[in-house]
C-alpha positions as CSV (number, residue, x, y, z in Angstrom):
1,X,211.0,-27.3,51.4
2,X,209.7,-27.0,54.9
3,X,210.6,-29.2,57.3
4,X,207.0,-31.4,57.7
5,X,207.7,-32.5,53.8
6,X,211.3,-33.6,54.7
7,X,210.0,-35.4,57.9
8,X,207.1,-37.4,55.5
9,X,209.4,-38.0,52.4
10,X,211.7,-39.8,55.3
11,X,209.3,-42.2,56.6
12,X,208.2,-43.0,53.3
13,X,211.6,-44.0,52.0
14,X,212.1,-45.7,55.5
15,X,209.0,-47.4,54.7
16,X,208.9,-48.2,51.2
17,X,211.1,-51.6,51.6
18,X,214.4,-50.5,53.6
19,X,212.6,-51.6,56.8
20,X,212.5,-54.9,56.2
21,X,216.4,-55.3,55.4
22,X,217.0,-53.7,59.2
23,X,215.6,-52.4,61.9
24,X,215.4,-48.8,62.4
25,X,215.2,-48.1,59.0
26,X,212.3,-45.2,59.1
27,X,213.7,-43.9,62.2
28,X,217.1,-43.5,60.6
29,X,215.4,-42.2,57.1
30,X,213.7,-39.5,58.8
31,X,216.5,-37.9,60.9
32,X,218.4,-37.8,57.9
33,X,215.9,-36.0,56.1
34,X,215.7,-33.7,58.1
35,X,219.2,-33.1,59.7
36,X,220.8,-31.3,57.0
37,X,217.9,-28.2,58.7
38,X,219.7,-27.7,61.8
39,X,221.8,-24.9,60.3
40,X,218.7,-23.1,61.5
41,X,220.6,-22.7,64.7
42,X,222.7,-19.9,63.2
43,X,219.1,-17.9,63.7
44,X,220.2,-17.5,67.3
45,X,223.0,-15.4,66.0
46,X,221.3,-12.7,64.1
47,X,218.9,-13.2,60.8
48,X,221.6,-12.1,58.7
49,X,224.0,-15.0,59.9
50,X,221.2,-17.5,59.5
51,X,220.3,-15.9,55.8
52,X,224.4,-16.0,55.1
53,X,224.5,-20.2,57.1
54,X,221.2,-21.6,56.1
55,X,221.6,-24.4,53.4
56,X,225.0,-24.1,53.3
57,X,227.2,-26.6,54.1
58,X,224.8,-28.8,55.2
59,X,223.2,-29.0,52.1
60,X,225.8,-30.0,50.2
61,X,227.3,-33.2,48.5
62,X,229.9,-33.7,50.4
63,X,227.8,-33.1,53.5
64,X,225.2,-36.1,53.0
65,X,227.9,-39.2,53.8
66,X,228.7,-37.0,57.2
67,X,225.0,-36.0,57.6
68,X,224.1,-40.0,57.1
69,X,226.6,-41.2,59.6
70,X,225.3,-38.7,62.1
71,X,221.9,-40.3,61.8
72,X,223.6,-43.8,61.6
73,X,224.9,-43.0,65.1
74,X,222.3,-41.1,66.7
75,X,220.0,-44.7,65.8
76,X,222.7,-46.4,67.5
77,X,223.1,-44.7,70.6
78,X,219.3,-44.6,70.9
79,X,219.5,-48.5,70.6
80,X,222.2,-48.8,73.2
81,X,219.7,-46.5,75.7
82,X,216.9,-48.5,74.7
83,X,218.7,-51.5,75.5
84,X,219.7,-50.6,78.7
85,X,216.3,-49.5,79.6
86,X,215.0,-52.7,78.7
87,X,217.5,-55.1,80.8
88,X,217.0,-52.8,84.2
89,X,213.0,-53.7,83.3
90,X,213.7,-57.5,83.1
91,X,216.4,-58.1,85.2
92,X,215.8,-59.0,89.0
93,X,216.1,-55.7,91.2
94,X,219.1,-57.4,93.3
95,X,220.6,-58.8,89.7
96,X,220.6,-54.9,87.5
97,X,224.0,-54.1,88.7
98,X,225.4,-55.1,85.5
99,X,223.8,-54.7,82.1
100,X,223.6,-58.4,80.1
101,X,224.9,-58.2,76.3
102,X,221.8,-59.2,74.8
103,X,221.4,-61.5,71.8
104,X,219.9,-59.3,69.5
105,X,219.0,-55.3,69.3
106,X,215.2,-54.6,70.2
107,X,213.1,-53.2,67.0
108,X,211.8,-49.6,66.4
109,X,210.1,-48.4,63.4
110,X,208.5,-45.0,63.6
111,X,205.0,-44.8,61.6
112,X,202.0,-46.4,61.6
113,X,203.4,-50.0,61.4
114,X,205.1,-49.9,64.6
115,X,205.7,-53.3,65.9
116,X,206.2,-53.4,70.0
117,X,209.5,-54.4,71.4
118,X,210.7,-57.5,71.9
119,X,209.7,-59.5,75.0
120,X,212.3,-61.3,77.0
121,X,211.7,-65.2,76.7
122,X,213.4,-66.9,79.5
123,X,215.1,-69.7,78.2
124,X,217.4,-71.0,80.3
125,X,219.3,-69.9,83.6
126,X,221.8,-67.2,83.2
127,X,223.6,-64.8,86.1
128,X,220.0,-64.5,88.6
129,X,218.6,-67.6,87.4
130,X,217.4,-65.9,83.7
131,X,218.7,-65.7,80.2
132,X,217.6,-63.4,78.2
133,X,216.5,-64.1,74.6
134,X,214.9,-61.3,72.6
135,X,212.9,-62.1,69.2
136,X,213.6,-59.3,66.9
137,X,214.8,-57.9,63.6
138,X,218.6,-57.0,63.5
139,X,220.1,-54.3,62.8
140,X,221.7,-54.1,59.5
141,X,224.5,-51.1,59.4
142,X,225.3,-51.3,55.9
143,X,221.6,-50.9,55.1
144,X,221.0,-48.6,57.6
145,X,223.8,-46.5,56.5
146,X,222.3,-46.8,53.1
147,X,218.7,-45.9,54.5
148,X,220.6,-42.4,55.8
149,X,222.0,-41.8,52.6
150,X,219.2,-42.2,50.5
151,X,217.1,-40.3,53.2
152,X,220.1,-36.9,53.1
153,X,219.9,-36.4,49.3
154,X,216.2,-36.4,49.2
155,X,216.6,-33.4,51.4
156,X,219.1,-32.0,48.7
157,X,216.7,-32.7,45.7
158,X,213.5,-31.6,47.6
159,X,215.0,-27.9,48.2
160,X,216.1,-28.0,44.7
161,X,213.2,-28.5,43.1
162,X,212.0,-24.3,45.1
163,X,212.6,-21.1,44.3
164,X,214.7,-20.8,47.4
165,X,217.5,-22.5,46.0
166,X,221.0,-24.1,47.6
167,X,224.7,-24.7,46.7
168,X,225.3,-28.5,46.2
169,X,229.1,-28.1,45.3
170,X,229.9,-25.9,47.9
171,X,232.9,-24.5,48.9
172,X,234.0,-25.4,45.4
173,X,231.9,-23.8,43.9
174,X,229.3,-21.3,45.5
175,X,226.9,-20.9,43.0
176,X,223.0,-21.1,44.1
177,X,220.9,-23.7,42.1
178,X,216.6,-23.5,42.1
179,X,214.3,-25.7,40.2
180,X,211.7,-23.0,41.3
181,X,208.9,-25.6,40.0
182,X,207.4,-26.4,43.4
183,X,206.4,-24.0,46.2
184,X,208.4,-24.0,49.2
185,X,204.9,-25.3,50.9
186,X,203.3,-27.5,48.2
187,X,199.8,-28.9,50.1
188,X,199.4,-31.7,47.6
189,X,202.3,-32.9,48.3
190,X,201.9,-32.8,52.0
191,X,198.6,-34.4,51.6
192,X,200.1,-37.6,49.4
193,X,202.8,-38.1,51.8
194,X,200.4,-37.8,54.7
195,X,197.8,-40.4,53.1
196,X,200.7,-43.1,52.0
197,X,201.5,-43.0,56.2
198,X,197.5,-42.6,57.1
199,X,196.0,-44.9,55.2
200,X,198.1,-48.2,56.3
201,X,197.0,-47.4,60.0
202,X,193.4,-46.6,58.7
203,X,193.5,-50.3,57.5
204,X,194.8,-51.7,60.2
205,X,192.0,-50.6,62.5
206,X,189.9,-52.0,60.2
207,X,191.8,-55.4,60.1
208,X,191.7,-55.6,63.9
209,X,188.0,-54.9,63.9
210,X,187.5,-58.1,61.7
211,X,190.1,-60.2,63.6
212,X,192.8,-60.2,60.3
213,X,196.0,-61.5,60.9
214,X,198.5,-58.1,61.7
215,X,200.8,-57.6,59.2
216,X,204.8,-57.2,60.5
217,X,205.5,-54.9,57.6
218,X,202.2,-52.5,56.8
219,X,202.8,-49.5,53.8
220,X,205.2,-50.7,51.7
221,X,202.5,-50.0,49.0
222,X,201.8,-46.7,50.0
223,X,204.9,-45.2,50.7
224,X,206.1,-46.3,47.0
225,X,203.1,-44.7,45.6
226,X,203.6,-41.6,47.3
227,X,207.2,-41.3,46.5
228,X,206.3,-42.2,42.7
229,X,203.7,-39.8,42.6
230,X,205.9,-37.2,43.9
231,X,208.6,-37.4,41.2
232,X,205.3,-37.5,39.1
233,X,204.4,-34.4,40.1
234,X,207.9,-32.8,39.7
235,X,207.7,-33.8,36.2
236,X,204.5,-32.1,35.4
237,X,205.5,-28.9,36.7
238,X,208.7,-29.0,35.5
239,X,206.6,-29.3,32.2
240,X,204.1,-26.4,32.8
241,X,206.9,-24.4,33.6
242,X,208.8,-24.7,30.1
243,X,205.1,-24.2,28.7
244,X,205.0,-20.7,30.3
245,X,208.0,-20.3,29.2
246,X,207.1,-21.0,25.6
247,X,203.9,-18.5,25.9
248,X,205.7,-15.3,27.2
249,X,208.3,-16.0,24.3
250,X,205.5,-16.3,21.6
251,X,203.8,-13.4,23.3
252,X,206.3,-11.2,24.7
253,X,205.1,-8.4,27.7
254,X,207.6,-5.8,26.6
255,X,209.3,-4.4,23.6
256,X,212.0,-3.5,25.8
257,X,215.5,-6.2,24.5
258,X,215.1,-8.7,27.5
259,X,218.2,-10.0,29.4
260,X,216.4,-12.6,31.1
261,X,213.3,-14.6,32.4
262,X,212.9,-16.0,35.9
263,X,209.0,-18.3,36.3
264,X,208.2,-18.6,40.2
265,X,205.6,-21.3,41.1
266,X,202.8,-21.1,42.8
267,X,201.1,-23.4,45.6
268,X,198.8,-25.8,44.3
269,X,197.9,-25.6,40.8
270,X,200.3,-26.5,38.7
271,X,199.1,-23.6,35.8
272,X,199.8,-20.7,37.6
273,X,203.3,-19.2,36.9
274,X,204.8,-15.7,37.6
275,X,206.9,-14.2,35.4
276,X,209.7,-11.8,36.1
277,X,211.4,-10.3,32.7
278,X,214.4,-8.3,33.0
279,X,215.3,-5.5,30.2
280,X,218.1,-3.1,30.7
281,X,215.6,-0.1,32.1
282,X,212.9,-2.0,34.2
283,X,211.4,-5.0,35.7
284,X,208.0,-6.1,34.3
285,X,206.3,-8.9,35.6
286,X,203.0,-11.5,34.3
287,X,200.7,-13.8,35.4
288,X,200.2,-16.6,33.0
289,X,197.9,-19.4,33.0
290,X,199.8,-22.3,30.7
291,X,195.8,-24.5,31.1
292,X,194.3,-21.7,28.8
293,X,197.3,-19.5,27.4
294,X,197.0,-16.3,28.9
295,X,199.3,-13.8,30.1
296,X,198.4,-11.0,31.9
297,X,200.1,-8.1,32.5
298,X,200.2,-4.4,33.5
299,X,202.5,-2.3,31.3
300,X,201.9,0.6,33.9
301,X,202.9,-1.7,37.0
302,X,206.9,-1.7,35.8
303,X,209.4,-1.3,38.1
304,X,212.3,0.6,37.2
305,X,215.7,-0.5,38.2
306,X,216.6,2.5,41.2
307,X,219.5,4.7,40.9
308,X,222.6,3.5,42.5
309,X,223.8,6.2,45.3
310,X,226.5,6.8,48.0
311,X,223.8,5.3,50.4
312,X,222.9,1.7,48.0
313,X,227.1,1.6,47.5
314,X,227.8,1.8,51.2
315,X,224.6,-0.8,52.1
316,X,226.2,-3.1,49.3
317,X,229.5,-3.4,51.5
318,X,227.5,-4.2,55.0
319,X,227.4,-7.5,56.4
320,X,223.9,-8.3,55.3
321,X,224.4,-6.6,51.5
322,X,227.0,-9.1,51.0
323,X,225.0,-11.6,52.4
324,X,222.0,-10.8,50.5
325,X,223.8,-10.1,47.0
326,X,225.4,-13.6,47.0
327,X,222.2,-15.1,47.8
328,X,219.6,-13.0,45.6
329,X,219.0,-14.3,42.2
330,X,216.7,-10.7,41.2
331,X,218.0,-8.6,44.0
332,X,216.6,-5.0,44.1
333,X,218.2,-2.3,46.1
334,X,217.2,1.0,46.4
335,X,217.3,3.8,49.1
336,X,213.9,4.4,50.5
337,X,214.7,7.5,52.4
338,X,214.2,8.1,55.9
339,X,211.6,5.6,56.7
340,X,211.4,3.1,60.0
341,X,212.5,-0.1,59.2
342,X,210.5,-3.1,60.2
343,X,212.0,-4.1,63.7
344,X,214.8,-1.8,63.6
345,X,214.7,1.9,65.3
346,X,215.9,4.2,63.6
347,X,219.2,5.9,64.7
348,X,219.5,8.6,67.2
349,X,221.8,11.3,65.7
350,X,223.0,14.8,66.7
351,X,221.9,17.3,64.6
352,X,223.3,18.4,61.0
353,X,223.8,14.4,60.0
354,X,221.3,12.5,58.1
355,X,220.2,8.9,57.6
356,X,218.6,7.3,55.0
357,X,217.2,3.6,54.9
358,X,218.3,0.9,52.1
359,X,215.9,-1.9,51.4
360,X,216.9,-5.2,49.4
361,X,214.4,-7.3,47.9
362,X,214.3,-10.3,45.5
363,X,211.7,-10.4,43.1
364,X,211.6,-14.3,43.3
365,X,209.4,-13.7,47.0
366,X,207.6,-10.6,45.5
367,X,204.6,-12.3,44.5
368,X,201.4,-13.6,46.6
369,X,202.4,-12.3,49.8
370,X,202.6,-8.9,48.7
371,X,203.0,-7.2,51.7
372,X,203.2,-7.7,55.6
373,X,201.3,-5.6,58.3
374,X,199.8,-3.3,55.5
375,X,203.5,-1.8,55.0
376,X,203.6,-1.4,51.5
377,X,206.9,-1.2,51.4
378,X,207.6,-4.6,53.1
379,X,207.9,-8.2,51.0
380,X,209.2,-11.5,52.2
381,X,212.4,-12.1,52.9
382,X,213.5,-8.0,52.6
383,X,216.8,-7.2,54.0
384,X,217.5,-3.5,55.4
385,X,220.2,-1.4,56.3
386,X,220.3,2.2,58.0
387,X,223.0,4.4,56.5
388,X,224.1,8.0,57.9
389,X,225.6,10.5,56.0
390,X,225.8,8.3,52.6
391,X,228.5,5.7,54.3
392,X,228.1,4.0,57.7
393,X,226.1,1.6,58.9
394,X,223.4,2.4,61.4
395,X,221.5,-1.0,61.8
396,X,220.4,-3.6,59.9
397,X,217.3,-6.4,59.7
398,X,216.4,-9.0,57.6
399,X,212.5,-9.8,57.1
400,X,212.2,-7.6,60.3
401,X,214.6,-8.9,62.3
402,X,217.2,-6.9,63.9
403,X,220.6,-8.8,63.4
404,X,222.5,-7.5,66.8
């Protein structure tokens, strides 16, 4: 999923009970979530070594303890700053040349229940004439370690449940897994998560309007809700998808023998599948409706598997057609002939040799975004690859991106 669902689905686990066994425990919940996303880096090497990097082996299993304790410790080197910063504020100016080990560590919890840190209560002389007591929750590691945990395989499961897919078990085993029952950008499920962190804050205006008592833990409520109602959701799509699945086998789009079936999901409503059937000649896709049974397709609108040539053989052996042929689940490559590539110039050759471009797509993202900048030639997530004279490599891009 994008990163704005990993962020909320953090701060609702945080905030769903953890934080009142330790604190820091939506802080830690929500760098977790999110940390296993920082293979995004391998961008700044090329699109093809991000496409190759990205959830890789930071999404895997035996990623998620390191990814946790990388949180864990993050938390506690922002608790040491925040120490620090604290005693320099409270100590005498001619007594800060050391920094006092303080009693307990101050609180943080990020989200709308936020409760200030912990004022210094002098109780009784100390080095300057001060001792410092500090009234706030501990810090539990076990829990928070547990917190980060928790918090890593929710990123896991979340990019599961796409069409995007990722490799759990890797390096044993590199196979890519997809759900592809959720959207990669699913607004109701952006708009529950949002509301279960929204709404306690809402109601605490409303409390201190009326004078009410502030709660030390607000949401608890909320944040289970949302998380509930997200699995809930997972399970009714997961069951419209087997119900479109059921309708294009009772009502089959082709006569052709089919080899298999892939159902992409689309934002939103949960009713609207497309269908991508695979036969030995062609590609024919649907669009079915599983709230009132139909399919519709366009016999006419098949697309026939391209010929394999010298130029889609050498392509296949570049960087970004190994790349792309590990990652694609309905990869489609076919030379295109001389055409500019999106964000690659075409090469500059002497005369009597001859280039040809290569495009590879995946059906999966060949579906309501159609096309980019009115090049009908262009889909999400395309890869391309110049070839000259039917066996080197020219140039390549991925979703028009020059990788350098």
């Amino acid at each position: 999923m994008e990163p704005i669902t990993h962020f909320l689905t953090g701060a609702c686990i945080g905030r769903a009970g953890l934080n009142r066994k330790t604190a820091y425990a939506t802080l830690v919940a929500v760098l977790a979530a999110e940390a296993a996303d920082i293979d995004v880096l391998w961008g700044l090497a090329g699109p093809v070594e991000e496409l190759k990097h990205h959830r890789g082996i930071t999404h895997t299993f035996i990623a998620v303890p390191v990814v946790a304790a990388a949180a864990v410790g993050a938390v506690w080197l922002i608790d040491r700053c925040l120490r620090a910063w604290r005693a320099q504020r409270t100590i005498a100016p001619n007594q800060n040349a050391g920094c006092p080990t303080l009693a307990a560590p101050l609180s943080l919890r990020l989200g709308w229940d936020t409760t200030k840190l912990a004022t210094p209560k002098p109780s009784g002389p100390t080095a300057g004439g001060l001792q410092l007591g500090w009234d706030a929750q501990p810090i539990r590691w076990g829990w928070l370690y547990l917190t980060a945990l928790l918090s890593a395989l929710s990123h896991l499961l979340l990019d599961w449940t796409n069409n995007y897919g990722l490799r759990p078990f890797y390096p044993f085993n590199p196979h890519w897994y997809a759900g592809s029952f959720v959207f990669i950008v699913e607004p109701v499920l952006l708009g529950v998560l949002a509301l279960a962190l929204l709404m306690p804050w809402l109601l605490g205006l409303a409390d201190a309007e009326i004078g009410a008592k502030k709660a030390k833990f607000r949401g608890r409520g909320w944040a289970i809700f949302a998380l509930t109602a997200m699995v809930l959701l997972w399970g009714w799509r997961r069951a419209e998808q087997g119900r479109a699945r059921m309708l294009l086998q009772n009502a089959p789009i082709t006569t052709a023998p089919v080899k298999r079936v892939g159902l992409e999901p689309y934002p939103i409503n949960p009713f609207r599948w497309h269908a991508i059937v695979e036969t030995p000649e062609f590609y024919q896709t649907a669009e079915i409706n599983t709230l009132n049974g139909e399919i519709v397709s366009d016999p006419h609108s098949a697309l026939y598997k391209p010929p394999a040539t010298a130029a889609t053989e050498a392509a296949k052996r570049t960087l970004l057609g190994q790349v792309y042929l590990d990652w694609g689940a309905w990869t489609v490559v076919r030379d295109v002939g001389p055409i500019a590539a999106p964000g690659l110039n075409p090469p500059q050759l002497p005369a009597g040799r001859q280039w040809t471009t290569v495009q590879f797509t995946d059906l999966r993202f060949n579906y309501f975004l159609l096309s980019a900048n009115g090049n009908q030639h262009r889909t999400p997530l395309d890869g391309w690859v110049y070839i000259v004279d039917g066996r080197e490599d020219a140039g390549e891009a991925m979703d028009g991106r020059e990788q350098r």
